[in-house]
C-alpha positions as CSV (number, residue, x, y, z in Angstrom):
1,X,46.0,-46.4,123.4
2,X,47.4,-46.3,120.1
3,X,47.5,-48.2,116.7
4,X,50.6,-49.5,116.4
5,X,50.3,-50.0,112.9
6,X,49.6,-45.7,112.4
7,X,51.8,-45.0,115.4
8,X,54.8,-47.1,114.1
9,X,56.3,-45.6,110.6
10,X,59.7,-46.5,111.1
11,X,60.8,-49.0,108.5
12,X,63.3,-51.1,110.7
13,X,60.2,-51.6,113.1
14,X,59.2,-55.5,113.3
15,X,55.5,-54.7,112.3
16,X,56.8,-52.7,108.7
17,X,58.8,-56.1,108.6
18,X,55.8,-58.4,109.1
19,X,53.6,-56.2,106.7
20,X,56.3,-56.7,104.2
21,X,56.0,-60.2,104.5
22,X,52.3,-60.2,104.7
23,X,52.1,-58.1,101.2
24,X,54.8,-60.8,99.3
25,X,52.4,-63.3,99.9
26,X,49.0,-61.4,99.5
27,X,50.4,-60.2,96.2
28,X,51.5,-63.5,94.8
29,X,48.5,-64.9,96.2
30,X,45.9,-66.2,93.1
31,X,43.2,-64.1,94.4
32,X,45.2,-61.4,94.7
33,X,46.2,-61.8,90.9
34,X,42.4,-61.9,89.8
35,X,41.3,-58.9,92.1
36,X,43.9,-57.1,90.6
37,X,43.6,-57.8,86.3
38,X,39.7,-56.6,87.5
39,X,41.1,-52.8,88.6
40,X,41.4,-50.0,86.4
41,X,43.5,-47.7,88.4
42,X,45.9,-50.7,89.3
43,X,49.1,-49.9,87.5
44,X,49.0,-46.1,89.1
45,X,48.9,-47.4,92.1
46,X,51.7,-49.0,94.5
47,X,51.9,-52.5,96.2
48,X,51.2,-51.0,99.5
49,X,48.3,-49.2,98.1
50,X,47.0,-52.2,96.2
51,X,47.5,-54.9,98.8
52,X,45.2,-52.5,101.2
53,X,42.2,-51.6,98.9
54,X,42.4,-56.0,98.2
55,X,42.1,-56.5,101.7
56,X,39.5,-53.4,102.4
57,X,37.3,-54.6,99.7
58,X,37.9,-58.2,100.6
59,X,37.0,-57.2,104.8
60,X,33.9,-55.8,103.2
61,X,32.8,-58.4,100.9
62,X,33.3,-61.1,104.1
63,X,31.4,-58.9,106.3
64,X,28.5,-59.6,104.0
C-alpha cells in the first residue's frame, strides 16, 4: 500500500488541494509566526518547506 501523500504529485489532485489549504492556515497560524521569526534559514526556504519542518519539529516536541 502506498502513501498517497508521496504517490499523489499531481497538483489538481484533492489531497495537493487540501494541503494547500492546510498550509494557508498553518502559515497564518500565531504559532506558526513565532516558530518561524525563531529560524535562521527561514527566508531561503519555501512555504511548503517551512510549513513541514513547523509541523516535523512540532510532531516531535508533542511526542515528548
Amino acid at each position: 500500500m502506498t502513501n498517497s501523500t508521496i504517490a499523489s504529485n499531481s497538483e489538481s489532485s484533492p489531497d495537493h488541494a487540501i494541503w494547500l489549504s492546510l498550509q494557508t492556515v498553518i502559515s497564518e497560524s500565531s504559532g506558526f509566526k513565532r516558530w518561524q521569526k525563531e529560524q535562521t534559514t527561514a527566508k531561503e526556504e519555501s512555504l511548503d518547506v517551512l510549513v513541514r519542518r513547523y509541523l516535523e519539529e512540532t510532531l516531535k516536541t508533542l511526542a515528548y
